[in-house]
C-alpha positions in Angstrom: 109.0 86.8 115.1 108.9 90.2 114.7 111.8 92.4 113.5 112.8 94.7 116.6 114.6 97.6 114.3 116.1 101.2 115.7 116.2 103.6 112.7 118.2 106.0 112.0 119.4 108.9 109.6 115.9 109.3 108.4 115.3 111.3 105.5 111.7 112.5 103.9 112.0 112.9 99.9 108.3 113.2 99.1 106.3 111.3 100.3 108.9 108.2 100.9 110.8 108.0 104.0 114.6 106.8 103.7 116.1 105.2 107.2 119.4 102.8 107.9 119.1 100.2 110.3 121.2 97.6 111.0 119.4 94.0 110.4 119.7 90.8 112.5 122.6 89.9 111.4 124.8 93.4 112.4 125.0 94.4 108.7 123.6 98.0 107.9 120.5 98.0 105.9 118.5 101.1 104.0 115.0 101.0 103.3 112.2 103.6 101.3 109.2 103.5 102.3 106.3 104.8 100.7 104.4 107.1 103.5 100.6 107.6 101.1 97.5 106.2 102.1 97.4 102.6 100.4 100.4 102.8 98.2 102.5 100.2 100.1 105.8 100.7 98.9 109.0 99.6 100.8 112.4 98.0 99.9 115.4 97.6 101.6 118.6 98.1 100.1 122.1 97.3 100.7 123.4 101.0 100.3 122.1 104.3 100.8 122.7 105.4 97.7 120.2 103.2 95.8 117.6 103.3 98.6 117.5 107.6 97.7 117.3 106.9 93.8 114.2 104.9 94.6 113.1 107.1 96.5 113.3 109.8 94.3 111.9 108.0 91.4 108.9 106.3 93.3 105.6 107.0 91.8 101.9 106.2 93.4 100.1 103.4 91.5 97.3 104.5 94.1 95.2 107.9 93.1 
């Protein structure tokens, strides 16, 4: 099954995107997401907070 998410409050810091979204369960989610040709970085986090930190910390393994 394929997750059905509306994001929101979506944020560039680099080249990762941060977005909240509320999972499948009702609970708001954050996630950072890596936006660089074959990097493939993204996490979801429980608050907003930790899902900019990562964000801003991120580094390409890809060059």
């Amino acid at each position: 099954m394929t997750a059905n998410r509306c994001f929101r409050r979506v944020v560039r810091l680099g080249p990762v995107q941060v977005a909240t979204y509320y999972d499948g369960r009702g609970r708001e989610k954050h996630t950072a997401a890596c936006t660089a040709p074959r990097c493939g970085f993204a996490t979801d986090y429980d608050s907003r907070a930790a899902a900019e930190l990562a964000a801003r910390t991120h580094r390409c393994a890809v060059r």
